[in-house]
N, C-alpha and C positions, 0 to 999 in steps of 0.2 A: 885698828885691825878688825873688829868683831863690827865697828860700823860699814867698814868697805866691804866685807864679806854681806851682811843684810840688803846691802843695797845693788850686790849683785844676784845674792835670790831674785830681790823685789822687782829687778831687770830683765830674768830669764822669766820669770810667773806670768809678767806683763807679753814675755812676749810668748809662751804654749798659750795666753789666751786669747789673743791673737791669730795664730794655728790654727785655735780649736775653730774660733771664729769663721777663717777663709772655709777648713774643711767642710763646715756644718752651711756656708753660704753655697759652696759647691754642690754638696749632697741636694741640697734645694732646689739649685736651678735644676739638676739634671733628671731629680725628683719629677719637676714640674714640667718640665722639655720635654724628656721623653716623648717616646713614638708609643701611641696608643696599640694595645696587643691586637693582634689582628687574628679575629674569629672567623671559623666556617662550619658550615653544615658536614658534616660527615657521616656515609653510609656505608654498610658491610656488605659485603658481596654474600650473596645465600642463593641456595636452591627454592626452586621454583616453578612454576608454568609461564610459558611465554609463549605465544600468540602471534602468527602472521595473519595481518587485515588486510583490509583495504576497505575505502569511505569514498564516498560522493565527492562529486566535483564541486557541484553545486547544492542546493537544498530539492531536496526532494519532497513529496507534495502525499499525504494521506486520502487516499481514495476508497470508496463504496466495489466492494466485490459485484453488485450489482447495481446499477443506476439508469434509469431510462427518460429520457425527457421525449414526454409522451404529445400526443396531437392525434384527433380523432382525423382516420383516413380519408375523410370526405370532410368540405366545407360548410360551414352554415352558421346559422345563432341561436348561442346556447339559451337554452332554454332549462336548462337545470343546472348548478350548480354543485355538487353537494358536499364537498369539503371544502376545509380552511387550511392553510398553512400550518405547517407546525401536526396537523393532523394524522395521526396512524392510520393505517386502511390495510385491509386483506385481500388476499389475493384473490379474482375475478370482481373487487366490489366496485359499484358504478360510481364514478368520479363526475363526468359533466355527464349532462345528455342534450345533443342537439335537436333544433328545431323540424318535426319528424312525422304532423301532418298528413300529409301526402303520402308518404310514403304506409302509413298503418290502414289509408282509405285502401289504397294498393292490397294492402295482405287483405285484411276484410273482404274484397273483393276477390282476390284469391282465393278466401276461405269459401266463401259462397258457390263461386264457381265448382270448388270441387264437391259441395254436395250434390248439384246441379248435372255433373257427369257423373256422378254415382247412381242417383235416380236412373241416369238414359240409359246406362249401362246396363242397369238392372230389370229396367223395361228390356231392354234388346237382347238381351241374353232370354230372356225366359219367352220370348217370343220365338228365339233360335232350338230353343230347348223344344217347343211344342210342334214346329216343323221339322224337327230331325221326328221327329213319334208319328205326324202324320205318314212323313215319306216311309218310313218303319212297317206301318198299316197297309199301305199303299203296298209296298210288296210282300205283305203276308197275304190280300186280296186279289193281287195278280197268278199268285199259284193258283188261288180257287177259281179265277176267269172270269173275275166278277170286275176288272180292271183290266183297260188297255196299257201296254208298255210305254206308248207316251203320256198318258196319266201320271204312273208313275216316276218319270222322268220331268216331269214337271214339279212332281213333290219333291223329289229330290235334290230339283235345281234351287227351290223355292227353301229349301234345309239349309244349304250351304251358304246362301245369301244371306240370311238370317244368323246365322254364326258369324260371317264375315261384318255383319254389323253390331254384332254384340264382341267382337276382339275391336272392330274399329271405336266403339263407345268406350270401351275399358281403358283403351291407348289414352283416350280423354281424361280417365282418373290421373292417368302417370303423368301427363300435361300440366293438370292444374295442382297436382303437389307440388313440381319442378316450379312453376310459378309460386307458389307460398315460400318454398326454398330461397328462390329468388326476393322474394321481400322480405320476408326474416331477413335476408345478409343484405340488403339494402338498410334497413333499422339497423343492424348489428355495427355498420360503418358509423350509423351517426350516433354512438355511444363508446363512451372511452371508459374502459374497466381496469384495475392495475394487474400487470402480469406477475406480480409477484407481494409478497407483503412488503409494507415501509411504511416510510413516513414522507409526506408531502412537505417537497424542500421549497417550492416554489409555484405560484399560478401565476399564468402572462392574462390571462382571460377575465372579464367579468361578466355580471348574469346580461346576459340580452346583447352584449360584442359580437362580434363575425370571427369566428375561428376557423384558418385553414390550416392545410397539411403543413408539416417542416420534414419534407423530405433531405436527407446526408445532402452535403455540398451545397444547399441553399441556406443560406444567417436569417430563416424564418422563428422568431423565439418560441418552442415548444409551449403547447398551453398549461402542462402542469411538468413538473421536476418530481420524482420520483427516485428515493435513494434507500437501499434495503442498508439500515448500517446494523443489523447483527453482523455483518461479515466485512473488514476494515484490514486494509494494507499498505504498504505504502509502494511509492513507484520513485526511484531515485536513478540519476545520470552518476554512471563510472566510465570513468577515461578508459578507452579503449585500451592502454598497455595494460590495464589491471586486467580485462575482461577474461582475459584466457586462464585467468585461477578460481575465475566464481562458475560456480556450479550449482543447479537446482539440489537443493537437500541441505544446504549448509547451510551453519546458525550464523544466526546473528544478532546485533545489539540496537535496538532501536529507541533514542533519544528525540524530543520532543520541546519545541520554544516554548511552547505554551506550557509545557509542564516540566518545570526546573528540576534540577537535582533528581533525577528517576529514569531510569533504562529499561528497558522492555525487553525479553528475550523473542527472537524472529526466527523467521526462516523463511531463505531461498527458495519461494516458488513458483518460479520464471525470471528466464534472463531472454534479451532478447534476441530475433536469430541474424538483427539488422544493426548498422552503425549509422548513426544519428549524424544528419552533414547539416550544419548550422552557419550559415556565413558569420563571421568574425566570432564561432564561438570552436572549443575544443572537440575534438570527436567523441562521443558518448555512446553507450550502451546503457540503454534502458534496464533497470532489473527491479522486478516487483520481488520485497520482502512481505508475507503476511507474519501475525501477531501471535505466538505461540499459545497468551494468554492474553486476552487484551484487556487495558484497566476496564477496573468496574470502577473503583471510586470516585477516577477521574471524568470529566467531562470532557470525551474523545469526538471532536469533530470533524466530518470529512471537509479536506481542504486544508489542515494544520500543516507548516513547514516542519520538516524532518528530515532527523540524520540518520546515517544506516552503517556500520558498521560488522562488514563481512567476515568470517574468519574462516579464511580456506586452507590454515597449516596451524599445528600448537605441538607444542612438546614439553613432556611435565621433569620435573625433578632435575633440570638442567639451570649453572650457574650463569647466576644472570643480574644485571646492573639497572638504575634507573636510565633511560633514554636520554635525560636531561644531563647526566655527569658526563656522557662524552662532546669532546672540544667541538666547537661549533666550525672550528676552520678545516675538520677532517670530517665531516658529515658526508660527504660524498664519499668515502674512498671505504673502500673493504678492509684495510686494519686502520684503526682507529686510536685514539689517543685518551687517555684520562689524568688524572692528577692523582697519585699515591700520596697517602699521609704514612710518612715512615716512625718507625718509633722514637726516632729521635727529635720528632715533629717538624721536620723539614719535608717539605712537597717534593716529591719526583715527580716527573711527565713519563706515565709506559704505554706503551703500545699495546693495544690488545687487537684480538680478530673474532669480530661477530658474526654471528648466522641468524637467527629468525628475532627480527622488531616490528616494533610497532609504535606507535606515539608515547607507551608510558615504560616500557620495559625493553633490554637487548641481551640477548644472550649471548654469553662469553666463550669460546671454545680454546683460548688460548690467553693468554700473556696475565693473569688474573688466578688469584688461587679465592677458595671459601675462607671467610672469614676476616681479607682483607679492607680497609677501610679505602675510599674513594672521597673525594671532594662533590659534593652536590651544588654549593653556591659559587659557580663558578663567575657567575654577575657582579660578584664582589671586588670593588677598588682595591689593587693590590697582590689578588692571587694568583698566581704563578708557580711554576717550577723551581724549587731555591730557595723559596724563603720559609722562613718558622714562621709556627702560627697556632694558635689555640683552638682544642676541638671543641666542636660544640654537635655531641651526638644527637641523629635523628632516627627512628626508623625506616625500615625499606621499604619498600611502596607492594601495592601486593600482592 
């Protein structure tokens, strides 16, 4: 009896270890099976400033408030050079001077001339002056009868003649200035001076080459480039549906290839009053942004590609979401969709309805309270509406 009783313990122990065995093999697989938890980014909805923009089509280009690519008005060979590239210059300072000869014998000769009728003049005048005095005598002599009347009318004819040729030698002075006039601005064409200060971007010319004019509408290459860059803007193409929110006087944000990570603050000063028709391209409106401040540290060159970044609406302390959490398949539509994280950590899909975005922020007017959580990685294999999921908090954008 007490053996049959042992050897039915020693029958159930074999078989709870057994049990415990399948259980604990159980626990294992399902240990190791499992579906990995499924994390997201999650953000709270807060107040805020948001911002309606609008940005370039394409890349827009940093230009000189002032730039002239210059050519002396008359043709000839340079015979002075006097700057280099790269070189600063002030304003009226002589840059080339042409081959100019001829034309300084010209003035010389001018000059001389006009001593020349200064002399006659001065001879003819004082000759005029001394026959007005005779004819004068001539009839203070005639009262006393010591003179005929035609005497004196011969003095007097002899007066007048004599002044008409002391105005006719004088007219000669005003001639040969008008001539030095004329060759000064004969010399003044064959010298090219800067109309403003800068720095010299470019010379097409060298010393002793034939340089001629580049008058607008002829591909003649200017003999030097001239670029005033204390004053730097930029000049970028907006699709014409934007055009009718941008206005002279608004700010804006101006980003730069050449110089990473750094924004510029701008401003709208000139849109233009035309729309740009480009065959196979979009309609544009030109609008120059200048530099509120422009770098100093940076090395800001005219001709850098550049973005521009308008802001013709903002409104502050209104709830608002990042741009990127709502659903990419309702980006068109005026209410919009996002993903709730509920407390019970199951995703809902809600509706909301936005008013003023922009690439990084949207402002919420409806279906959204402060403080609730939103999904942000919505890139994520697996997120949807329905399923639990583990938060993984980020902050809001800002």
């Amino acid at each position: 009896m007490t053996f049959s009783m042992r050897d039915k313990r020693n029958t159930l122990f074999r078989y709870l270890l057994w049990l415990a065995g399948l259980v604990l093999l159980a626990i294992a697989a399902w240990y190791f099976t499992r579906a990995a938890p499924l994390y997201v980014q999650l953000v709270k909805v807060e107040r805020g400033l948001v911002e309606a923009t609008v940005s370039n089509t394409r890349a827009g280009t940093v230009k000189a408030c002032r730039r002239a690519k210059l050519a002396p008005p008359a043709g000839g060979q340079i015979a002075h050079l006097l700057v280099k590239k790269g070189q600063r210059v002030k304003e009226n300072q002589i840059l080339l001077e042409l081959w100019n000869d001829d034309l300084q014998a010209q003035a010389q000769l001018a000059q001389v001339q006009l001593g020349t009728a200064q002399t006659q003049a001065q001879q003819a005048c004082m000759q005029a002056d001394l026959a007005e005095k005779e004819a004068e005598r001539a009839n203070q002599l005639q009262e006393k009868g010591f003179i005929s009347a035609e005497g004196v009318d011969q003095k007097i004819s002899l007066a007048k003649v004599s002044r008409a040729g002391c105005e006719a030698a004088t007219s000669q002075i005003e001639q040969s200035k008008s001539r030095i006039d004329a060759a000064r601005a004969g010399l003044r064409r064959m010298v090219l001076r800067a109309p403003f200060d800068g720095i010299v971007a470019d010379i097409s010319g060298e010393l002793g080459e034939y340089a001629t004019p580049s008058p607008p509408g002829i591909p003649t290459p200017p003999a030097i480039d001239l670029i005033d860059d204390s004053c730097l803007f930029v000049s970028a193409p907006i699709d014409e549906v934007d055009a009718a929110n941008i206005k002279a006087g608004q700010l804006a944000r101006i980003t730069l290839d050449a110089i990473k990570g750094k924004s510029f603050a701008g401003r709208v000063m000139r849109v233009a009053p035309y729309v740009l028709e480009i065959e196979k391209q979009a309609r544009t409106v030109e609008v120059e942004v200048e530099f509120v401040e422009p770098p100093t540290s940076e090395n800001l060159l005219v001709g850098y590609s550049a973005d521009v970044e308008i802001v013709h609406n903002a409104r502050t302390n209104v709830l608002r979401i990042p741009a990127q959490t709502l659903l990419p398949e309702e980006a068109n539509q005026k209410s919009k969709k996002v993903l709730l994280y509920r407390a019970d950590g199951i995703l809902e899909e809600r509706t909301v309805t936005t008013g003023l975005s922009n690439w990084d922020q949207a402002e919420i007017t409806a279906g959204l309270n402060e403080g609730d959580q939103i999904v942000m990685s919505l890139d994520r294999v697996g997120v949807k509406a329905g399923v639990r999921v583990q938060p993984e908090v980020v902050k809001a954008g800002k």
